[in-house]
C-alpha positions as CSV (number, residue, x, y, z in Angstrom):
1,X,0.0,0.0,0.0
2,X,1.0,3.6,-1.4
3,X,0.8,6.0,1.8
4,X,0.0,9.7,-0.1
5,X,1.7,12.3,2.0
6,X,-0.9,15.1,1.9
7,X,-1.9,18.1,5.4
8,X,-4.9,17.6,7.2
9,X,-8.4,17.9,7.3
10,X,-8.3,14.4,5.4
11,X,-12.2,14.8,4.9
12,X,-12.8,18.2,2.7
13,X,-16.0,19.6,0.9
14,X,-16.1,19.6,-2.3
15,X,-15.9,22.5,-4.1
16,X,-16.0,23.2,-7.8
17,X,-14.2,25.4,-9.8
18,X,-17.2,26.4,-11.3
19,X,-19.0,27.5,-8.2
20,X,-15.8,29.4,-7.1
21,X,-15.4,31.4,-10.2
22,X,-19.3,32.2,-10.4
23,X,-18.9,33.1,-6.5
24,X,-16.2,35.9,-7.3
25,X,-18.1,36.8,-10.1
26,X,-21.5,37.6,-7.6
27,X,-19.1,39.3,-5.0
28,X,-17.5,41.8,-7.7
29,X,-21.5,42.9,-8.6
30,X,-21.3,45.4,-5.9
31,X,-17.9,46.7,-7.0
32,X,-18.7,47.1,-11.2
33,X,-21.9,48.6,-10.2
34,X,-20.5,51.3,-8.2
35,X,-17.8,51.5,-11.0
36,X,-20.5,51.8,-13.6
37,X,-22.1,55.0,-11.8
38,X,-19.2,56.6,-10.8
39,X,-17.0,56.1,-14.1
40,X,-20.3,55.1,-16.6
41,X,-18.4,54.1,-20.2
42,X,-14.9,54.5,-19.0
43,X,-15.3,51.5,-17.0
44,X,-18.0,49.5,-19.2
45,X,-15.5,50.1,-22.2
46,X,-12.6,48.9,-20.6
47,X,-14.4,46.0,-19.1
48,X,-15.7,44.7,-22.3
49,X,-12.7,45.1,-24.2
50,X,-10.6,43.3,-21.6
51,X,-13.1,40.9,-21.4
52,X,-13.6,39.8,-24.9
53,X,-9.3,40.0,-25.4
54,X,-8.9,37.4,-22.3
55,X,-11.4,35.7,-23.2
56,X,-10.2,34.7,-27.2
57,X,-6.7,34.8,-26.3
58,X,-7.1,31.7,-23.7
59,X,-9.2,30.2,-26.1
60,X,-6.7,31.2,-28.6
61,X,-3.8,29.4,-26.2
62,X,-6.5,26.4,-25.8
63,X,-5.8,25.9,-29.2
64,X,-2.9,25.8,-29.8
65,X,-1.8,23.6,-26.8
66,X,-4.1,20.6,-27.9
67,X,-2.7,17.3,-28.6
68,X,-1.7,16.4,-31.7
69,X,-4.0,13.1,-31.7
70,X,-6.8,15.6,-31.4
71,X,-8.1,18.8,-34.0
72,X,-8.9,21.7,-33.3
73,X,-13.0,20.9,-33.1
74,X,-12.3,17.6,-30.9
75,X,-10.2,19.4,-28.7
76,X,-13.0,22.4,-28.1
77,X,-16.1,19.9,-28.0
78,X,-14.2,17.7,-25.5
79,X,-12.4,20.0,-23.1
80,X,-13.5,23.4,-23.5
81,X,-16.1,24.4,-20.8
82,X,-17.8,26.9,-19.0
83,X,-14.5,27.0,-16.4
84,X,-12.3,27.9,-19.4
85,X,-14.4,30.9,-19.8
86,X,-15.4,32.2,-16.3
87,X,-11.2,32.5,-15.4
88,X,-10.5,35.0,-18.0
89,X,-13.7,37.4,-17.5
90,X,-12.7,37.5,-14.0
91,X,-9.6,38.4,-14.2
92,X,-9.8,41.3,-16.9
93,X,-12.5,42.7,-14.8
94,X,-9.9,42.6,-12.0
95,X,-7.5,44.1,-13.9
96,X,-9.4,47.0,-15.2
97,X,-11.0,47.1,-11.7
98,X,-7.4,48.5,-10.4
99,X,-6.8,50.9,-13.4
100,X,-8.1,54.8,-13.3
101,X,-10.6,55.5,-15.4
102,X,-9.3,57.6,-17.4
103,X,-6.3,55.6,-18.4
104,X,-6.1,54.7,-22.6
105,X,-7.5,51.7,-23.8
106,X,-3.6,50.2,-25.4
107,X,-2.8,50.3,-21.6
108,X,-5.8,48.3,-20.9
109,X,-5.2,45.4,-24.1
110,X,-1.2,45.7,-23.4
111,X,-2.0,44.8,-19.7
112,X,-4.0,42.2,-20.7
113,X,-2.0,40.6,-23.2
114,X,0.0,40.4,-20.6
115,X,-2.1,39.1,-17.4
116,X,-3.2,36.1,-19.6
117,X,-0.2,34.9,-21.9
118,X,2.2,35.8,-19.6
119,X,0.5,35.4,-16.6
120,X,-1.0,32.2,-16.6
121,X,-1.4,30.6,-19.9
122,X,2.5,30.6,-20.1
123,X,2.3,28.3,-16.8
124,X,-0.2,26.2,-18.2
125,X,-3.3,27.9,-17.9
126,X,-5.8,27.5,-14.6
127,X,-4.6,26.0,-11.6
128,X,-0.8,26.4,-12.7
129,X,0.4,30.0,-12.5
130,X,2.7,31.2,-9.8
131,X,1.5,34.7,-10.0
132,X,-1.9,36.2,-9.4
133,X,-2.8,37.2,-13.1
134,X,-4.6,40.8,-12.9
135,X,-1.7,41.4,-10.3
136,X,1.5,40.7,-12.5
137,X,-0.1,42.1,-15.8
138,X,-1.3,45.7,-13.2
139,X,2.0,45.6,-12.2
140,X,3.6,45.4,-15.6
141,X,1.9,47.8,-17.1
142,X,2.6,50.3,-14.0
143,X,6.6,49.8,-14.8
144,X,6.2,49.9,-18.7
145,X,3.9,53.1,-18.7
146,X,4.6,54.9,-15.4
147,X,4.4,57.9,-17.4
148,X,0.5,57.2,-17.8
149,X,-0.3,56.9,-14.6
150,X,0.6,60.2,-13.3
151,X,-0.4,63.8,-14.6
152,X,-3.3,64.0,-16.6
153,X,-4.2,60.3,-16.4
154,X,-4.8,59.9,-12.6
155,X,-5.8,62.4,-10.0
156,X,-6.1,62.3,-5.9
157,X,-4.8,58.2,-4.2
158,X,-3.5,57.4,-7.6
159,X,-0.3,60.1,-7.7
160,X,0.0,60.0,-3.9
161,X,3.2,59.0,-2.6
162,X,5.2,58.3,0.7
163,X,3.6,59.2,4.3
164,X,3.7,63.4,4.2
165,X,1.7,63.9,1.0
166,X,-0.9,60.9,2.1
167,X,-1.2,63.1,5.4
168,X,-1.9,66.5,3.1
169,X,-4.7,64.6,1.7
170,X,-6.3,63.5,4.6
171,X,-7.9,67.7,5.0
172,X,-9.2,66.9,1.1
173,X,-11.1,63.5,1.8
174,X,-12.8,62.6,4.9
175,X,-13.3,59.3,5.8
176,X,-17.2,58.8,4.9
177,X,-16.3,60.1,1.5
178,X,-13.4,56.8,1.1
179,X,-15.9,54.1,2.8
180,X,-18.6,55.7,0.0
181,X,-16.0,56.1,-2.6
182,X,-16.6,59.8,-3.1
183,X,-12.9,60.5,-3.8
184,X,-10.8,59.9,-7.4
185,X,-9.1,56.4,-8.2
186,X,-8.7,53.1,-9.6
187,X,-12.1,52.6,-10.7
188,X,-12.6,49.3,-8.4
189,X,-10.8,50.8,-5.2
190,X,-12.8,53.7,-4.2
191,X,-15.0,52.1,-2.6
192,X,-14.8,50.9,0.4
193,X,-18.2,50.1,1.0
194,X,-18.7,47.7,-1.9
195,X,-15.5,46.1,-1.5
196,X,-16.7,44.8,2.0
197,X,-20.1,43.5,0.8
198,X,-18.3,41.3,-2.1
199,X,-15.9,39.7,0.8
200,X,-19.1,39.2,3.0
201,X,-20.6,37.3,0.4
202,X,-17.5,35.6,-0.2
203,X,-16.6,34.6,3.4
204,X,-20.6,33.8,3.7
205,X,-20.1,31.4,0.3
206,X,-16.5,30.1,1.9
207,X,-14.9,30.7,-1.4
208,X,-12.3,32.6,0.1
209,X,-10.6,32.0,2.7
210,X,-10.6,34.5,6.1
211,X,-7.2,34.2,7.6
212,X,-5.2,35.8,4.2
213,X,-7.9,38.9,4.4
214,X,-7.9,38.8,8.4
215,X,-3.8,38.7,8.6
216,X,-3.4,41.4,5.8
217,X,-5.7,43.9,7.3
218,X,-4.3,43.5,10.8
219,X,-0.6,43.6,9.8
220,X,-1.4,46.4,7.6
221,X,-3.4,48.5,10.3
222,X,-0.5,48.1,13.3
223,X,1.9,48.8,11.6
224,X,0.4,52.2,10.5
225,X,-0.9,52.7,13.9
226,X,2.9,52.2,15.0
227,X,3.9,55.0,12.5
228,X,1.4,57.3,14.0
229,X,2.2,56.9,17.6
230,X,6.0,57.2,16.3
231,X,5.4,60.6,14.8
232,X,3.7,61.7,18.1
233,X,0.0,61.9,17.1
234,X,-3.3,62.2,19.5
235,X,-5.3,59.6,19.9
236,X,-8.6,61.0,17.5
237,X,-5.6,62.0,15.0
238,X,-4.1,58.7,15.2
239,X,-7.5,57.0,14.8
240,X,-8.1,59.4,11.7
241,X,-4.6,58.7,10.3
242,X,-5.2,54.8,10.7
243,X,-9.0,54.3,9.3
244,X,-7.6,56.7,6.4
245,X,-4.5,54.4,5.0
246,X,-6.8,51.5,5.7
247,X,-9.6,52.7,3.3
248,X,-7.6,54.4,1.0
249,X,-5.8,52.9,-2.1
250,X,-5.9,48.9,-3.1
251,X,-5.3,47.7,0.0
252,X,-9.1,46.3,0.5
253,X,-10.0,45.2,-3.2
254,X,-6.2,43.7,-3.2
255,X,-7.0,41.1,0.0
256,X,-10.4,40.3,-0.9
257,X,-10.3,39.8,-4.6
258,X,-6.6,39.4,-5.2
259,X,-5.1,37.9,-2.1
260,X,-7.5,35.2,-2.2
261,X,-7.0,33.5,-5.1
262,X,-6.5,29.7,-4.3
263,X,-3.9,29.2,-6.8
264,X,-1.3,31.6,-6.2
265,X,-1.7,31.6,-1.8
266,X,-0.9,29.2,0.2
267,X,-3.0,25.9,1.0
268,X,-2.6,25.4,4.4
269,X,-3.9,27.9,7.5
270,X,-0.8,28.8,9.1
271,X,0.6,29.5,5.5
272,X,-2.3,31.9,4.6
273,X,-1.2,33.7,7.8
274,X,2.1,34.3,6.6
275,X,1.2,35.0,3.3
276,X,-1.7,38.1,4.9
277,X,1.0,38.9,7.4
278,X,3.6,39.7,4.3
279,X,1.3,41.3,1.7
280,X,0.3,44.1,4.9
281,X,3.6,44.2,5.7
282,X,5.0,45.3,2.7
283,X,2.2,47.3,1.8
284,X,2.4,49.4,5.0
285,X,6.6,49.8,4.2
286,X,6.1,50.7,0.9
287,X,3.4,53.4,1.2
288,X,5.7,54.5,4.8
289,X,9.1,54.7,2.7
290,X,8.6,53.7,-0.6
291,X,8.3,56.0,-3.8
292,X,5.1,54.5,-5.3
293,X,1.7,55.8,-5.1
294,X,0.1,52.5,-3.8
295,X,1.9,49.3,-3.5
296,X,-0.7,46.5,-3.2
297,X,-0.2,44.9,-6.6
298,X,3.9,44.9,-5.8
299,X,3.3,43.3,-2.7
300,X,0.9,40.6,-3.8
301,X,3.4,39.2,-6.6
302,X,6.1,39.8,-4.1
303,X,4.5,37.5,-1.6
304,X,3.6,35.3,-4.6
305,X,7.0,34.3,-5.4
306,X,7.2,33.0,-1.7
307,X,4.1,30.8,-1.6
308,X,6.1,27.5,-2.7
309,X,8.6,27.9,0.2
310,X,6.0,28.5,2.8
311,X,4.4,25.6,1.3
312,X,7.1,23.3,0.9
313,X,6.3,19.8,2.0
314,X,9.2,18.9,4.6
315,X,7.4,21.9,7.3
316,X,4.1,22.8,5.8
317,X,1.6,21.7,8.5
318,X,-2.3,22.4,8.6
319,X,-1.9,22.5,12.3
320,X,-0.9,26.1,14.5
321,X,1.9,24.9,16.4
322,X,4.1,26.6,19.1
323,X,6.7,27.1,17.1
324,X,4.5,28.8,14.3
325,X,3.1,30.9,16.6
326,X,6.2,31.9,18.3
327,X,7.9,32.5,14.7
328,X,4.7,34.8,13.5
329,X,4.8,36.8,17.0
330,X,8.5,37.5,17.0
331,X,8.3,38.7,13.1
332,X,5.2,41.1,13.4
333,X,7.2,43.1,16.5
334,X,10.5,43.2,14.7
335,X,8.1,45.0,11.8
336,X,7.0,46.9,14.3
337,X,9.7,47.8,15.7
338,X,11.2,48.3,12.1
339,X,8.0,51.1,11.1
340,X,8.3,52.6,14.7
341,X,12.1,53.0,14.8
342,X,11.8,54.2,11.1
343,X,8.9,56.9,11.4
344,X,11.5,58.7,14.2
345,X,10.3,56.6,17.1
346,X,12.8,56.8,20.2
C-alpha cells in the first residue's frame, strides 16, 4: 500500500471550480456597479474590451496547446467548458478594476495581453500559475507606462506618494467620503463600501478564505498605527490617520479579490497567515518609505513568489503549532519595531 503524503483535514467539501469562479463573479457585482455609476463608459468600455481579449486569447492558447492526436474541433467539443471561460472574465474585470478610469485603452489590451499569456497561460493555464494574473499584468503595465499613470491620467490616491503627501490629503477627503468612494481612483478601489459587501458574500459562500484577508488587514493597520504613535499623534488623530490608510488605495480590493485566489496563496492555515502577514507588511513599508503611489499589486506578486517555500512539504503543516506561533509573533514586533524606529520613534 501507497501512503499519499498530503496536510490535514483528510475529509474536505467539495468544491468546484465552477461554483468558485461564479462566487467571485457575484461578489465583484457590488464593486462594477459602483464603478459603472461613478465612471459610466470609461469602466463598461474597458471591461468589455478586456473581457472579450482574455477571453479569445485563452481560447486562442487552448488551441494551440491541444494534442496532436486531437483537431482543433475535438479538442473544443471535449475539453472546453464553461471554467475555461469564467477565469478569464474575471480576471480582466480585476484588472481593469485596479486601473483609473481615465487611463487609454492600449494600456488596458497591453496589460491584458499580458495578465493572460504571460501570466498564466505561459504556466499552463488555470490551476498552474505562480502569479496572481490581474496582479502581474497591473504591475507590468505600471513599470512599462509609469508615465501614464501620473499627470493628466490619474488624479487624488493614484499620484499620492510616501507618508507626508498621504497626510496633506487626509484635509481633502474625509473618511465617509473613502468608505462611499466619493474620492478619485482606480475605478474598483474607491469604494470601500462595496469592496466589503463582495468579501461578505465571499466569506458567507466560503470561497475565500478568512485568515489571508484577516492577517493582511491586521498587519497592515498596526503597523500604520505604530507609525502614527512614532510621529507623536493624538489619539482622534491617530485613529483618523489609521482608518484613512486603511480605506484608501488597493489595499481592500487587493486582500479580498486578489489575495485570495486559491492558486497563487498558500494551502494550508498557518501559511495563509504568513502570506496576509507579508502582503500588509509590505504594503504598510512601501506606502511608509517607498516611492510609489500604492503598492498592493507589488506586494501581492512579491509575496507570490514565496508561496512555494512557505508551502514546501518537509514543514508545511495544517496544524498552528508553538513554534508557528512563536515564529509569527516575533516577526510582526521586529516589523514593528522596524516602522516605529523608522517613522523617528525613540
Amino acid at each position: 500500500m501507497e501512503i499519499v503524503r498530503q496536510t490535514s483535514p483528510y475529509i474536505r467539501k467539495e468544491t468546484s471550480t465552477k461554483r468558485m469562479m461564479a462566487d467571485v463573479l457575484i461578489a465583484l457585482i457590488p464593486v462594477m456597479l459602483f464603478a459603472i455609476y461613478r465612471f459610466q463608459f470609461d469602466f463598461i468600455t474597458k471591461a468589455i474590451v478586456a473581457s472579450i481579449l482574455g477571453v479569445g486569447l485563452e481560447a486562442l492558447s487552448f488551441m494551440l496547446t491541444r494534442p496532436k492526436t486531437q483537431t482543433v474541433k475535438e479538442r473544443f467539443e471535449q475539453d472546453y467548458t464553461i471554467n475555461n471561460v469564467i477565469p478569464p472574465i474575471i480576471t480582466a474585470l480585476i484588472f481593469v478594476l485596479t486601473l483609473p478610469s481615465k487611463i487609454s485603452i492600449y494600456v488596458v489590451i497591453i496589460g491584458t495581453i499580458f495578465a493572460i499569456l504571460i501570466g498564466k497561460m505561459i504556466f499552463g493555464g488555470l490551476g498552474k500559475n505562480i502569479f496572481n494574473p490581474a496582479g502581474i499584468g497591473r504591475v507590468f503595465v505600471a513599470l512599462a507606462f509609469a508615465s501614464l499613470f501620473s499627470g493628466t491620467y490619474t488624479s487624488g490616491l493614484d499620484s499620492i506618494s510616501g507618508v507626508t503627501a498621504l497626510q496633506g490629503s487626509m484635509t481633502t477627503y474625509t473618511l465617509s467620503d473613502l468608505f462611499f468612494g466619493n474620492i478619485p481612483g482606480s475605478m474598483g478601489e474607491v469604494s470601500a463600501l462595496a469592496i466589503l459587501i463582495g468579501a461578505a458574500y465571499l466569506l458567507i459562500r466560503r470561497s475565500a478564505d478568512f485568515r489571508v484577508m484577516l492577517s493582511g488587514i491586521l498587519s497592515f493597520t498596526f503597523m500604520i498605527l505604530v507609525a502614527g504613535i512614532a510621529q507623536g499623534f493624538e489619539f482622534s488623530e491617530l485613529m483618523h490617520y489609521t482608518l484613512y490608510h486603511v480605506l484608501s488605495g488597493g489595499l481592500l480590493f487587493g486582500l479580498v479579490f486578489m489575495a485570495t485566489d486559491p492558486v497563487t496563496s498558500p494551502y494550508t492555515r498557518p501559511g495563509r497567515l504568513i502570506f496576509g502577514l507579508m502582503i500588509g507588511s509590505l504594503v504598510a513599508l512601501i506606502r511608509l518609505f517607498g516611492a510609489l503611489p500604492e503598492g498592493m499589486v507589488f506586494a501581492l506578486v512579491i509575496a507570490n513568489a514565496f508561496v512555494a517555500l512557505i508551502d514546501y512539504r518537509k514543514w508545511t503543516t495544517n496544524l498552528y503549532t508553538k513554534k508557528f506561533i512563536i515564529g509569527y509573533a516575533i516577526t510582526a514586533v521586529v516589523l514593528l519595531l522596524v516602522v516605529f524606529i523608522g517613522m523617528g520613534g525613540f
